[in-house]
Backbone as JSON, one array per atom type, in Angstrom:
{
  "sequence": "XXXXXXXXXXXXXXXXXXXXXXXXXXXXXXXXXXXXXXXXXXXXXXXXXXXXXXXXXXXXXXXXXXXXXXXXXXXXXXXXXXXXXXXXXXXXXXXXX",
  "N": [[-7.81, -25.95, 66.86], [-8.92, -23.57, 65.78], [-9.81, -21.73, 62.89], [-8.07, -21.18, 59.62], [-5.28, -20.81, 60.39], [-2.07, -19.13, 61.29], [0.73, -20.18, 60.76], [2.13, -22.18, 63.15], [4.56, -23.77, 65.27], [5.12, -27.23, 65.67], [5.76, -27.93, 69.54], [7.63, -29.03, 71.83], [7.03, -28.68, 75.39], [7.98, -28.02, 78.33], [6.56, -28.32, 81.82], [5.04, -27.7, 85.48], [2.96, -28.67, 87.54], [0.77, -26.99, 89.53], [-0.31, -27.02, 92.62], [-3.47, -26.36, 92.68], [-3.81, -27.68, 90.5], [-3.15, -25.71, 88.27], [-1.43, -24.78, 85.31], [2.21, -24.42, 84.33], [4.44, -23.07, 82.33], [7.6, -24.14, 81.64], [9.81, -24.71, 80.4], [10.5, -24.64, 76.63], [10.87, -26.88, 73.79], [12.46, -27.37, 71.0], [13.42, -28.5, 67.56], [15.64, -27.69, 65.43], [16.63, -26.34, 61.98], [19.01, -28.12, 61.21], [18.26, -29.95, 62.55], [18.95, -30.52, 65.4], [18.28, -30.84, 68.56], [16.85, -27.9, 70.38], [16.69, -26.02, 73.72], [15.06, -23.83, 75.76], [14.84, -21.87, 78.21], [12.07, -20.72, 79.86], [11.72, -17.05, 80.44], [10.05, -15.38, 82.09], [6.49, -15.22, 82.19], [2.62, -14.62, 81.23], [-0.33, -15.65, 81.88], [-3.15, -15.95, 79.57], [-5.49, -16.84, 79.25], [-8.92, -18.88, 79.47], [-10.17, -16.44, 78.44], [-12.22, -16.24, 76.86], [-13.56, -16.76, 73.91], [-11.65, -15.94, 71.11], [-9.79, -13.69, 68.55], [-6.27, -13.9, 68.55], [-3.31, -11.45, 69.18], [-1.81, -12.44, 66.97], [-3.12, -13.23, 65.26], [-4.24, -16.33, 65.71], [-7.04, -18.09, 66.47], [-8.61, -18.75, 69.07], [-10.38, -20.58, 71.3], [-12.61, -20.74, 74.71], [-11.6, -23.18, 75.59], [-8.69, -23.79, 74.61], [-5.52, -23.34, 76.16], [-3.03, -20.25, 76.62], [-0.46, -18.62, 76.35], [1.6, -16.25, 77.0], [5.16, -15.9, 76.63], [8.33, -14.88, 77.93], [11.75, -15.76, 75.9], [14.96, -16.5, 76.49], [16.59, -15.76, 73.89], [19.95, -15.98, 72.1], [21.3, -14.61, 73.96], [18.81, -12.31, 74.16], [16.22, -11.32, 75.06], [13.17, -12.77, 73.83], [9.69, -12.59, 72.35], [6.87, -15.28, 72.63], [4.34, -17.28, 71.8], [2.71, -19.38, 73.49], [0.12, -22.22, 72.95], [-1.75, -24.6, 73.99], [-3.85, -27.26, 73.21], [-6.15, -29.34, 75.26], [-6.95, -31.52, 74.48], [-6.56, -32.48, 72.26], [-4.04, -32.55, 73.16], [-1.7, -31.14, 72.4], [1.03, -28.74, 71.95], [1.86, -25.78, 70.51], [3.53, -23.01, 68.69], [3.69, -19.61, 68.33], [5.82, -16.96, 67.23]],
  "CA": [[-7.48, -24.65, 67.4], [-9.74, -22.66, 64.73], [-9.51, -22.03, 60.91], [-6.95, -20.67, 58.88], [-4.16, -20.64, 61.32], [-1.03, -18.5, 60.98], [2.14, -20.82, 60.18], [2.5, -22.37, 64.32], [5.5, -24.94, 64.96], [4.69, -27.51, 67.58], [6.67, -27.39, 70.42], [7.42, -29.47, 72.87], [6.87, -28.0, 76.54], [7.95, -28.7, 79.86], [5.92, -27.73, 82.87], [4.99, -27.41, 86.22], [1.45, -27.91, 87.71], [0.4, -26.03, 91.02], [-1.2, -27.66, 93.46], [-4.7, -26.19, 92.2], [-3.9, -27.82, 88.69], [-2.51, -24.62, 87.26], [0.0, -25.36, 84.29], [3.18, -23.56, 84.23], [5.21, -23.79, 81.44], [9.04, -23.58, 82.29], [10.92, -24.64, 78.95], [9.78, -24.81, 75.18], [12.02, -27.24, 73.25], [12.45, -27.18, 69.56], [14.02, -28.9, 67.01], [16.44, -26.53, 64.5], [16.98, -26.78, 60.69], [19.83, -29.38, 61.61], [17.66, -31.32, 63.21], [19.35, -31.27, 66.51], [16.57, -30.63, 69.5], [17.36, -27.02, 71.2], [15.89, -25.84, 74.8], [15.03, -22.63, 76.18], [13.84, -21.7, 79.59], [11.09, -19.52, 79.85], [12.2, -16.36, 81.57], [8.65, -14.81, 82.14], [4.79, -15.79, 81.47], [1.73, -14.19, 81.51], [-1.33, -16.46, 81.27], [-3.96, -15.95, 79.22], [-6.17, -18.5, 79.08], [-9.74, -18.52, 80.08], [-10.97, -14.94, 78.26], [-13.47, -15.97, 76.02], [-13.3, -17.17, 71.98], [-11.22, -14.62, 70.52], [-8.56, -13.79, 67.65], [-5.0, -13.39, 69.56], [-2.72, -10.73, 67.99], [-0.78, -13.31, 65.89], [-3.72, -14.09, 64.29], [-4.32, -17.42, 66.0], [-8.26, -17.82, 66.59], [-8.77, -19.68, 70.48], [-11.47, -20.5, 72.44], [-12.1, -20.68, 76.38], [-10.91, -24.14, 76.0], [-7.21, -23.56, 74.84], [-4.69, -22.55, 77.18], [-2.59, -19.82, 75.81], [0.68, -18.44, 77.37], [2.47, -15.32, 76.35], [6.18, -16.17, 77.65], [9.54, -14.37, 77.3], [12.53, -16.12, 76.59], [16.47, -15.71, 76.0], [17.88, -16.58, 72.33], [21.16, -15.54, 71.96], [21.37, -13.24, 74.64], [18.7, -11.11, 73.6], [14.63, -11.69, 75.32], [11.87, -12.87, 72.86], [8.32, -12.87, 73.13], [6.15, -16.18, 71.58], [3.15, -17.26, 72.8], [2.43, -20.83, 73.35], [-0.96, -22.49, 72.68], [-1.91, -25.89, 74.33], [-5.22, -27.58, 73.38], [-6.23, -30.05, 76.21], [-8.38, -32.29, 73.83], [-5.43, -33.14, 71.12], [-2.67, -32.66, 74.0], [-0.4, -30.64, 71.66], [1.56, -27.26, 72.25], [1.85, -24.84, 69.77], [3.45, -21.89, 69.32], [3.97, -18.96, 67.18], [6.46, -15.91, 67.38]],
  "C": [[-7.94, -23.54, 66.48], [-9.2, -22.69, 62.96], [-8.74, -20.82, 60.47], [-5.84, -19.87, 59.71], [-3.25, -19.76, 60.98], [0.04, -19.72, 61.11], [2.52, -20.67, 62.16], [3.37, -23.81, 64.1], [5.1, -26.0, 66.11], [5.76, -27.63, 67.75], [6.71, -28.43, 71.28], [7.85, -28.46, 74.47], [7.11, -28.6, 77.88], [7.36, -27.82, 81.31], [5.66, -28.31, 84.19], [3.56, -27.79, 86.28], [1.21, -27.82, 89.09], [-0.85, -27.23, 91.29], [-2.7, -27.57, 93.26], [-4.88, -26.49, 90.78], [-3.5, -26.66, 87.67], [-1.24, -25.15, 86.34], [0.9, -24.04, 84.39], [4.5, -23.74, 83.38], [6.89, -23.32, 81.7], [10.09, -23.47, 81.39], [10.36, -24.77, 77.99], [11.15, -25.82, 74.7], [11.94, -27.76, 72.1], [12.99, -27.85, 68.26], [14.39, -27.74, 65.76], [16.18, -27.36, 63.49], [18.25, -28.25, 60.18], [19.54, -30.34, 62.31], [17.7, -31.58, 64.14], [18.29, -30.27, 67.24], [17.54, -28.64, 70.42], [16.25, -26.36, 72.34], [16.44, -24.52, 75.21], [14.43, -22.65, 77.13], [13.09, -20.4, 79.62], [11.31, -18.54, 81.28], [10.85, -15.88, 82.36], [7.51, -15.58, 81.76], [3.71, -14.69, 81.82], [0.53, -15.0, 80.88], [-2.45, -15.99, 80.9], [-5.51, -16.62, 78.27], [-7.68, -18.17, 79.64], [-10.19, -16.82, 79.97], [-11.79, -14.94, 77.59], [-12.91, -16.6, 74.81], [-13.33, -15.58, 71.54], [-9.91, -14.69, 69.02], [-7.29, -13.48, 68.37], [-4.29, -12.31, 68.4], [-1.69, -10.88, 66.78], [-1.45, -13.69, 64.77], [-4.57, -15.69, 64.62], [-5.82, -17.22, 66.77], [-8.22, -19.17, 68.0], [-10.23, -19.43, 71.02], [-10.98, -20.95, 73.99], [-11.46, -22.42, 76.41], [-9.11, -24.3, 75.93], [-6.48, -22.24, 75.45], [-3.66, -21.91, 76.51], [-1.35, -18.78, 76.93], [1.3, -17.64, 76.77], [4.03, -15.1, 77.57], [7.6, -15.22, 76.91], [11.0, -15.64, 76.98], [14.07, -15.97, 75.91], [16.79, -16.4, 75.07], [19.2, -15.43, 72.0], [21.43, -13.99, 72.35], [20.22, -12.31, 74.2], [16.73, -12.05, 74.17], [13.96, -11.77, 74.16], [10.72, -13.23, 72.99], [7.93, -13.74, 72.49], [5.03, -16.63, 72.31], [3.06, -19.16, 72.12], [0.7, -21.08, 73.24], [-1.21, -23.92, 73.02], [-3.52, -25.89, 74.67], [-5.13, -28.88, 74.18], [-6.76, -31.4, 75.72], [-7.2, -33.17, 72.83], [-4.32, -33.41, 72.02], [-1.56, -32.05, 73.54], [-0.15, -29.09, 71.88], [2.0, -26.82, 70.87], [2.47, -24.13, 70.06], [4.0, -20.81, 67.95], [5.26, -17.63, 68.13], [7.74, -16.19, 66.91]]
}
């Protein structure tokens, strides 16, 4: 997913795919400092995927092959934005924020 990354955690992701193969990611789920696994449902998305080989504004360098997902979602009461990153080739989700 390019060189000299910004500090991304993987993630595991649960999704959705549309009848035309579209991915839709619905939960992110995480493991805490205690180790125990915690899940969030993604309130929002906006996909951006498919714009070209670019730097994102996290820092995180993508090309048109990884799929990249800027999603909202609720931690303790309160919306947060993170953007997910799933390369198709390794199979692994990413994500920073």
């Amino acid at each position: 997913m390019g060189q000299n990354l910004p500090a991304l955690k993987a993630v595991e992701v649960i999704c959705q795919h549309g009848k035309d193969g579209e991915i839709v990611p619905m939960r992110i789920r995480l493991t805490d400092e205690d180790g125990l696994k915690q899940a969030f449902r993604i309130k929002e998305y906006r996909d951006l995927s498919h714009l070209g080989t670019r730097t994102m504004p996290d820092g995180v360098y993508v090309t048109d092959k990884i799929l990249v997902y800027e999603c909202r979602i609720l931690v303790f009461d309160r919306l947060r934005m993170v953007r997910l990153y799933y390369d198709p080739a390794a199979m692994i989700w990413k994500m920073s924020g």
